[in-house]
C-alpha positions as CSV (number, residue, x, y, z in Angstrom):
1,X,0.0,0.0,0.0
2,X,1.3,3.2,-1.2
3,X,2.1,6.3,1.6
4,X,-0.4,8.0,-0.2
5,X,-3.5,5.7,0.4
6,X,-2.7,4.7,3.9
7,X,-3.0,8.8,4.3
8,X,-6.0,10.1,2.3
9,X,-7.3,6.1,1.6
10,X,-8.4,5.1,-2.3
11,X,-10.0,2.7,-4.1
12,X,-13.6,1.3,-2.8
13,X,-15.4,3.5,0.0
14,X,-15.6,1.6,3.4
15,X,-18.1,2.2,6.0
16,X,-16.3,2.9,9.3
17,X,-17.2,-0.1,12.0
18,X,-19.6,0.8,14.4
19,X,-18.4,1.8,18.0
20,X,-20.2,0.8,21.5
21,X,-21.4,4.0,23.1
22,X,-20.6,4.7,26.7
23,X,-20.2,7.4,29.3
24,X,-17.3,9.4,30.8
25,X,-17.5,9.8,33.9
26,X,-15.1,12.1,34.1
27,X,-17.0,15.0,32.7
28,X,-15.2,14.8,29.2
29,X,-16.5,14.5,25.6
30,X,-17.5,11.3,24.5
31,X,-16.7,11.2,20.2
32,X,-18.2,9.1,18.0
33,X,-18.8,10.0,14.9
34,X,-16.3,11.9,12.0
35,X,-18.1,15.3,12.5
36,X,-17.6,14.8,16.5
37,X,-14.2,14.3,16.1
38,X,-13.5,17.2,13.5
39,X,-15.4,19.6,16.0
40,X,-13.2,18.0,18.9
41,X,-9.9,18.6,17.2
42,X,-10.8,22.4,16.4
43,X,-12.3,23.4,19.6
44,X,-10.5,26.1,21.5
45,X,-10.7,27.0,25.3
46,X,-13.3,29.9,26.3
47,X,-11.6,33.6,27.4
48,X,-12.4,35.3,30.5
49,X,-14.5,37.7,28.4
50,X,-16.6,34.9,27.2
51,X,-15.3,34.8,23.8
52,X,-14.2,31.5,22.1
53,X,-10.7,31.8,20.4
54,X,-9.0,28.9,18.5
55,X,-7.2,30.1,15.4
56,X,-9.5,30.1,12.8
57,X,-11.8,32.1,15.1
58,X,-8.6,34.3,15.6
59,X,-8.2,35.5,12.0
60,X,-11.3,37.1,12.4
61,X,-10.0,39.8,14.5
62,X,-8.6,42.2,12.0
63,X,-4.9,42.3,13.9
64,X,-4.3,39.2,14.2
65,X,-5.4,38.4,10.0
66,X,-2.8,41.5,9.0
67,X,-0.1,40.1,10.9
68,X,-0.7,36.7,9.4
69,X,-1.2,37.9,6.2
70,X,2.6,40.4,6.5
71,X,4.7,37.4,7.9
72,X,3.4,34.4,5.5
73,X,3.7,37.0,2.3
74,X,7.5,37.9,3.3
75,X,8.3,33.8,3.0
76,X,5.7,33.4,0.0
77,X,7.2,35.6,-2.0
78,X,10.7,36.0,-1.7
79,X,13.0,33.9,-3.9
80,X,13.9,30.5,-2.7
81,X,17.3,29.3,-4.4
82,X,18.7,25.4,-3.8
83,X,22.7,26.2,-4.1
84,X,25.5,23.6,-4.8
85,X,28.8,24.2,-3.0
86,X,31.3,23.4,-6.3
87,X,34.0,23.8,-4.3
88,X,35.3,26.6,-0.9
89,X,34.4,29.7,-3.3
90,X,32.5,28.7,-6.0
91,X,28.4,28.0,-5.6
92,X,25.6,27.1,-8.5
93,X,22.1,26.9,-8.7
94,X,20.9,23.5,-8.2
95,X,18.2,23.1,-10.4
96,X,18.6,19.5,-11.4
97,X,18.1,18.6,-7.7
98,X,14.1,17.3,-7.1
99,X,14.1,19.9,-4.0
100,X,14.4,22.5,-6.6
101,X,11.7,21.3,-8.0
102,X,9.5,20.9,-5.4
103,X,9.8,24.8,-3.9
104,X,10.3,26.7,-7.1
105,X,8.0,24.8,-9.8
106,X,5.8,22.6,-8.1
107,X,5.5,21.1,-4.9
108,X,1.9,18.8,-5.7
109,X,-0.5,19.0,-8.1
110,X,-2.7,22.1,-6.8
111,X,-0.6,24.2,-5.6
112,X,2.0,27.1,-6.3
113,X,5.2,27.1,-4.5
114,X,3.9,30.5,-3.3
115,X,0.5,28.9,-2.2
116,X,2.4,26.0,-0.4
117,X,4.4,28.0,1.3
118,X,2.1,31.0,2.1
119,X,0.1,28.1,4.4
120,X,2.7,26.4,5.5
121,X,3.9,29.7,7.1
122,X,0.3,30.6,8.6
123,X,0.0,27.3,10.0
124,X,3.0,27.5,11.7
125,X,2.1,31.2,13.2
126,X,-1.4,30.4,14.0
127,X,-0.5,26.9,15.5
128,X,3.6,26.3,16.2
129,X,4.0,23.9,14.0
130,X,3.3,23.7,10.2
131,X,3.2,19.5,8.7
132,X,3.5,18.2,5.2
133,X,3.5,15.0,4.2
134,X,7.0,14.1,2.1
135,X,5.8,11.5,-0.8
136,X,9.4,9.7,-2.3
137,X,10.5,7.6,-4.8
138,X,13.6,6.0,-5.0
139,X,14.9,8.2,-1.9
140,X,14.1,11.3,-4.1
141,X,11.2,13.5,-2.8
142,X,8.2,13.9,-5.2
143,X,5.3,15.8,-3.5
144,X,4.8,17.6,-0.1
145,X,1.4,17.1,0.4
146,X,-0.2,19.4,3.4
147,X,-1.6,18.1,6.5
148,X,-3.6,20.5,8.4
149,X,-1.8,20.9,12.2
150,X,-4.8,19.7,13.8
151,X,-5.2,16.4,13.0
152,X,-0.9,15.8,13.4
153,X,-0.1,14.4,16.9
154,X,4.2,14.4,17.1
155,X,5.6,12.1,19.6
156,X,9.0,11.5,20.4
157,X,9.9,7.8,21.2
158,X,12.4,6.9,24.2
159,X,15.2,6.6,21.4
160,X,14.7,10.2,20.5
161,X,13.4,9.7,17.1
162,X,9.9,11.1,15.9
163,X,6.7,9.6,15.4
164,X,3.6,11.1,13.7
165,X,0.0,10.0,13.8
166,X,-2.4,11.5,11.6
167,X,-6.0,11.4,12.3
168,X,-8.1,11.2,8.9
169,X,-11.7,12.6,8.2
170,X,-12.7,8.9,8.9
171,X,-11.1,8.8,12.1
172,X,-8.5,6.3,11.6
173,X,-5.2,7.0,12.8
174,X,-2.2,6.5,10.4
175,X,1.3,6.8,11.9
176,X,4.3,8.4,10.1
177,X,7.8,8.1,10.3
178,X,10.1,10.7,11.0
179,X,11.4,11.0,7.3
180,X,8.0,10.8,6.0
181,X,7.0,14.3,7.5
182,X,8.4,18.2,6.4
183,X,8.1,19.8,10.2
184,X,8.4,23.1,10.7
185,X,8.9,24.3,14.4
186,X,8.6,27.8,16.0
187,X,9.1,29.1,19.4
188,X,9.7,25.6,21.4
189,X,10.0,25.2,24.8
190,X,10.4,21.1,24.7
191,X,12.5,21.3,21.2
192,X,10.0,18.8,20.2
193,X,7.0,20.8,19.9
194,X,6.6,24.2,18.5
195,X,3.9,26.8,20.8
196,X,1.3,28.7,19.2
197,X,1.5,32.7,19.8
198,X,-2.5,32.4,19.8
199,X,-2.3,29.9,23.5
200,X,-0.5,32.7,25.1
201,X,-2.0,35.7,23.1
202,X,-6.0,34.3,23.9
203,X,-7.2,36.6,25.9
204,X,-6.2,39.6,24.0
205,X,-7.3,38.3,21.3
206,X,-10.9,37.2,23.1
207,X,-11.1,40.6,24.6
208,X,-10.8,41.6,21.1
209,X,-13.6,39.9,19.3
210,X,-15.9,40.4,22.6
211,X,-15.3,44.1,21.5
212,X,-16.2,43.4,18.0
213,X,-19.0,41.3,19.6
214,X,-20.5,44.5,21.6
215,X,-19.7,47.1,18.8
216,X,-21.9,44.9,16.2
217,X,-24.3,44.6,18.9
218,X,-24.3,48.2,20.2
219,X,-24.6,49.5,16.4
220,X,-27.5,47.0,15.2
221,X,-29.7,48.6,18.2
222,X,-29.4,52.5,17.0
223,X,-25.7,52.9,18.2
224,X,-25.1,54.7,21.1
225,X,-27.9,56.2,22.9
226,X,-27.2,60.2,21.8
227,X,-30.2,61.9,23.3
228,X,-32.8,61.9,26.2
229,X,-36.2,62.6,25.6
230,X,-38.0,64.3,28.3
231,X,-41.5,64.6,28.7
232,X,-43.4,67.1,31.1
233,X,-46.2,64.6,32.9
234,X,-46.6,60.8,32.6
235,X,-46.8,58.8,29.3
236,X,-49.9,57.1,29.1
237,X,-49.7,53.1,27.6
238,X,-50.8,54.3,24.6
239,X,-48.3,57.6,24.1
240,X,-45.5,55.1,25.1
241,X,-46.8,52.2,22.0
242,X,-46.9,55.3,19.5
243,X,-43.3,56.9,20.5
244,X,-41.7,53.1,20.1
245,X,-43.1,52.8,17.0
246,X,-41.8,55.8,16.3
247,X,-38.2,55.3,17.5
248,X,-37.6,51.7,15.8
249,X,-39.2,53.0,12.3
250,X,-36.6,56.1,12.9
251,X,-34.0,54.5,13.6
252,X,-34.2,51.9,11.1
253,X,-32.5,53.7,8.3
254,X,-33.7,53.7,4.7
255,X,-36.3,56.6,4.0
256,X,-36.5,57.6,7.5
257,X,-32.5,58.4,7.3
258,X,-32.0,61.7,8.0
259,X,-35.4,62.9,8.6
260,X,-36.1,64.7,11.5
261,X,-38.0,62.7,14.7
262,X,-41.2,64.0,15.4
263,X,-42.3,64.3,19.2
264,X,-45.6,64.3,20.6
265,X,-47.4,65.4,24.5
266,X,-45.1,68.2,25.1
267,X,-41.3,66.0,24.7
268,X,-38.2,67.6,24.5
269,X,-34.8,66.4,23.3
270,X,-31.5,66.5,24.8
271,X,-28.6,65.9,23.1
272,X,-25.5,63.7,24.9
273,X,-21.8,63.8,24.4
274,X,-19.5,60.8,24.2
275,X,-19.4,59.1,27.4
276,X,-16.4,58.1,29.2
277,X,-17.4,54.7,28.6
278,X,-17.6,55.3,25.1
279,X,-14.2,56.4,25.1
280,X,-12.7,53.6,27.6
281,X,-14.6,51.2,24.4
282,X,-12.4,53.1,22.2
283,X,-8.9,53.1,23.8
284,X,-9.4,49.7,24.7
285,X,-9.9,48.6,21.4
286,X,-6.3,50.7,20.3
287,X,-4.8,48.9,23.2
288,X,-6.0,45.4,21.7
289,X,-4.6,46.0,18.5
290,X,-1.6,46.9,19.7
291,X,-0.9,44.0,22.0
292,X,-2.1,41.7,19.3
293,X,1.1,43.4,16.7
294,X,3.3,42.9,19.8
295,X,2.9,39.3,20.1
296,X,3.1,38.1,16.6
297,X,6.2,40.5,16.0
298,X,4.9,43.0,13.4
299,X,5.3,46.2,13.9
300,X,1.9,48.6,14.6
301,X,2.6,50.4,11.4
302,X,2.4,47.8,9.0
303,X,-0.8,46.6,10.1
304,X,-2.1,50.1,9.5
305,X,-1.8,51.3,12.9
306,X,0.0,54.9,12.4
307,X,-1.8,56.6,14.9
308,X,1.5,57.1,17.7
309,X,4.0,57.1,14.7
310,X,4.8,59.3,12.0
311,X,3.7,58.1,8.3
312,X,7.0,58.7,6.8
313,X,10.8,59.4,7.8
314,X,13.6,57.2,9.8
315,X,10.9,56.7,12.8
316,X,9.1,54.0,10.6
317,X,12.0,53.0,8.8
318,X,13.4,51.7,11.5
319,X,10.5,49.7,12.5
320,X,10.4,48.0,9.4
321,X,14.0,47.0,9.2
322,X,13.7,46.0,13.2
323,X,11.5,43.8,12.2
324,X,13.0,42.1,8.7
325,X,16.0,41.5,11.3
326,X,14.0,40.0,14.2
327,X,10.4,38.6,12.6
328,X,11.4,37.6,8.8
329,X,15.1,36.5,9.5
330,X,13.7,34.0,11.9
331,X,10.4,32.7,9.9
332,X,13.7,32.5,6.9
333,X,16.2,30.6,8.9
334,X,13.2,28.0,10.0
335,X,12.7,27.3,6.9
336,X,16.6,27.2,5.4
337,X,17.2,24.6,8.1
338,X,14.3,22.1,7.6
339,X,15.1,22.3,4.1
340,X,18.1,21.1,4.6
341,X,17.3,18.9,7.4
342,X,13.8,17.3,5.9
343,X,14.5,16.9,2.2
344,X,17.9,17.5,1.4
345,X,19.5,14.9,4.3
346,X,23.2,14.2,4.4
347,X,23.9,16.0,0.7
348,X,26.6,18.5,2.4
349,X,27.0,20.2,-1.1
350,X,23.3,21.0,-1.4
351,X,21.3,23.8,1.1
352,X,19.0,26.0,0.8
353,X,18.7,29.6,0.6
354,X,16.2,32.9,0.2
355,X,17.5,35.6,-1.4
356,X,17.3,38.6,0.9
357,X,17.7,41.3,-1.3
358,X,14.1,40.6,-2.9
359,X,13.6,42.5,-0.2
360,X,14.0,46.0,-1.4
361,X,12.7,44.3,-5.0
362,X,9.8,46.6,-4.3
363,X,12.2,49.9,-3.6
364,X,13.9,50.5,-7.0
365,X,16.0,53.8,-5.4
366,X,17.6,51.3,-2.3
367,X,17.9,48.4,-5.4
368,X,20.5,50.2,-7.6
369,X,22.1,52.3,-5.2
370,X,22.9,48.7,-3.8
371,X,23.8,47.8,-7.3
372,X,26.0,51.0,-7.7
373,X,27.9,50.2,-4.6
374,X,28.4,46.7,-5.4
375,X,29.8,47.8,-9.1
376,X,32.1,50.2,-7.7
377,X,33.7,48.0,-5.0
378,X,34.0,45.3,-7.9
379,X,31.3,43.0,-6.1
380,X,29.6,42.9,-9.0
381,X,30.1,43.2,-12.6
382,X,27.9,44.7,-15.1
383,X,25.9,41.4,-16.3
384,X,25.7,40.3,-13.2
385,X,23.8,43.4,-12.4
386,X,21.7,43.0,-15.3
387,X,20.9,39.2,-14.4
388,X,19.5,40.5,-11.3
389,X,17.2,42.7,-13.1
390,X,16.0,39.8,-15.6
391,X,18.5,41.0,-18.5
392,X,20.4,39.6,-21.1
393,X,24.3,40.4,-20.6
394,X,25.5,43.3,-22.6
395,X,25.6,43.4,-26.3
396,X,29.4,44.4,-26.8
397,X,30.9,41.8,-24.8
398,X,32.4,44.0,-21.8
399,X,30.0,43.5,-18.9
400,X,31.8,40.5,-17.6
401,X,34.8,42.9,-15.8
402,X,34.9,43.7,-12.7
403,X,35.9,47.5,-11.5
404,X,38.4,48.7,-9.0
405,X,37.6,49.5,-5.7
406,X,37.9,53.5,-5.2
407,X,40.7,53.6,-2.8
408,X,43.1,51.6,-5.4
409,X,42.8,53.9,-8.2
410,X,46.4,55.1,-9.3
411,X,47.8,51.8,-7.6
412,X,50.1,50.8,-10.8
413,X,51.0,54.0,-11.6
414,X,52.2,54.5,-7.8
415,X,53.8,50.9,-7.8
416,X,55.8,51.9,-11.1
417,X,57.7,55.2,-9.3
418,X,58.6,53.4,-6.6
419,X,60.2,50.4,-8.4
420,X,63.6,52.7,-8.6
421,X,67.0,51.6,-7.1
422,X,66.7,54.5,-4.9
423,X,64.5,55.3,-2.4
424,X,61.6,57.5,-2.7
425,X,62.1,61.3,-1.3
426,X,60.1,62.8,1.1
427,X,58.2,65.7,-0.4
């Protein structure tokens, strides 16, 4: 039986056995059917503000889906190169080796490399750990095929190796081997298994979409109450029927938008500021948002949050590169070394690497002063620069040299006076 039909099954359907019912006395679910299970594996623990967050509920909050969406586009998109070591000095691109396949053409039959990797990368924020299942042939690594974080189960054995058990839609278990699975890992704190940002980040996050939750709420009824309507005597039953017929045909937009609210018996209106609770609503909201950047390590700014930071100059600059140096170096080295761990093995020669200058790919003034640097410290030679930019080498033959640094100009002509018999003569 092939790896992949003891995962995803084939062939013939077949009726799952039937299973004796029973109790648990110890207060806990009691699963026994697919749909049970499914709901089991995706449940999440209930906040302090009443709000249910697992991480699908969690993208809902419009934090925590920016964040996700910055730090799995940084690793989707950049350039992912497989390099040969030819010898201490000289490297190649490796693209007769079926890794290079896999993450720059295609890595199974329905996705992109950029749509494998995109969800690899948000499982592994959302959840710790990101799983695909490694299909070979002849030792050589065909497919990656996905497998969603919640149905994995990664045990270590008393040997140290890894086991996986995978629970399919059916509810059968299958078990994996430890060169079977791609495994990504985040933060650890066992080295085993990696922790989700969303366990430790759930009550923000619930206090967050129990905001959301009271805005939606406090909005379908009229919004905030914004005037008092006073009336002289005592409304009668049927003064009080009329006036909240009134109100709930007024305040239910369409025609009646902007028309003017017509009192009866005497009423007056006063109008109401903001109240401090109002404003608490507000902050607390900000603060939310802000908490939620802090713990998945994006900046405020890039999640549109600009309000305590200028929108331009070295303030926000240096955000941004803070966080390419402490958020998208790490989500890149993660990768680079299970890579090389999970599908390139003991090949020494072979590694992975992203190329972090598609970083400024977007920023075309950083891009070639970069380039002119590197051409005037002899880094790079013209072609080579035009390679980078997607362009044939040049036409006359001559963009294969290499200039000389700045601070060796006039070095022959120097070396050539001072090849005399005599010493040279202080000026």
């Amino acid at each position: 039986m092939s790896l992949w039909t003891r995962i995803f099954g084939g062939g013939a359907s077949r009726t799952p056995e039937p299973r004796a019912s029973f109790q648990d006395k110890g207060g806990g679910v009691v699963i026994s059917t697919s749909q049970e299970l499914e709901d089991a594996l995706r449940a999440g623990s209930v906040t302090a503000s009443g709000a249910r967050v697992t991480p699908d509920t969690a993208m809902r909050v419009a934090a925590v889906y920016a964040c996700v969406r910055v730090r799995s586009g940084i690793v989707a998109n950049m350039p992912l190169h497989i390099k040969r070591r030819v010898d201490a000095r000289t490297r190649e691109d490796a693209t007769d080796h079926p890794v290079w396949k896999l993450l720059r053409r295609k890595p199974n039959r329905w996705q992109t490399p950029a749509q494998f990797k995109r969800m690899m990368q948000a499982h592994l924020i959302l959840r710790g750990n990101a799983y695909a299942m490694i299909v070979s042939s002849r030792g050589l690594p065909q497919e990656m095929i996905p497998l969603h974080p919640d149905r994995v189960e990664c045990k270590q054995n008393d040997d140290l190796s890894l086991v996986y058990v995978y629970t399919r839609k059916d509810g059968r278990r299958v078990e994996l081997k430890q060169s079977e699975v791609f495994h990504l890992v985040g933060l650890t704190l066992d080295g085993v298994h990696g922790v989700s940002a969303i366990t430790y980040a759930r009550e923000t996050i619930g206090l967050s979409l129990a905001q959301e939750q009271h805005g939606a709420t406090v909005f379908k009824n009229g919004a905030r109450v914004s005037s008092v309507l006073t009336h002289p005597n005592k409304l009668g039953k049927e003064g009080l029927e009329f006036l909240r017929a009134s109100l709930d045909d007024y305040r239910a937009g369409g025609e009646s938008e902007g028309k003017a609210l017509i009192l009866e018996e005497g009423m007056s209106v006063t109008q109401l500021a903001m109240t401090s609770e109002d404003a608490e609503w507000i902050e607390s909201r900000k603060f939310s948002r802000t908490d939620i950047a802090m713990f998945l390590g994006v900046p405020p700014h890039m999640i549109g949050d600009t309000e305590k930071n200028t929108s331009w100059g070295t303030g926000i600059e240096s955000q941004t590169q803070g966080f390419i140096t402490f958020s998208a170096e790490d989500d890149l080295t993660i990768w680079e070394e299970t890579i090389n761990r999970d599908l390139i093995g003991d090949e020494a020669d072979v590694y992975a690497r992203f190329n972090r200058a598609a970083l400024v790919r977007g920023d075309i003034k950083a891009r070639w002063e970069a380039y002119v640097k590197a051409l005037q410290w002899g880094v790079y030679s013209p072609d080579e620069v035009r390679a980078l930019e997607d362009m044939n080498p040049r036409e006359d033959g001559q963009g294969g040299q290499y200039y000389d640094p700045p601070n060796t100009a006039g070095g022959a002509d120097k070396s050539e006076k001072d090849d005399g018999d005599e010493p040279a003569q202080p000026a």
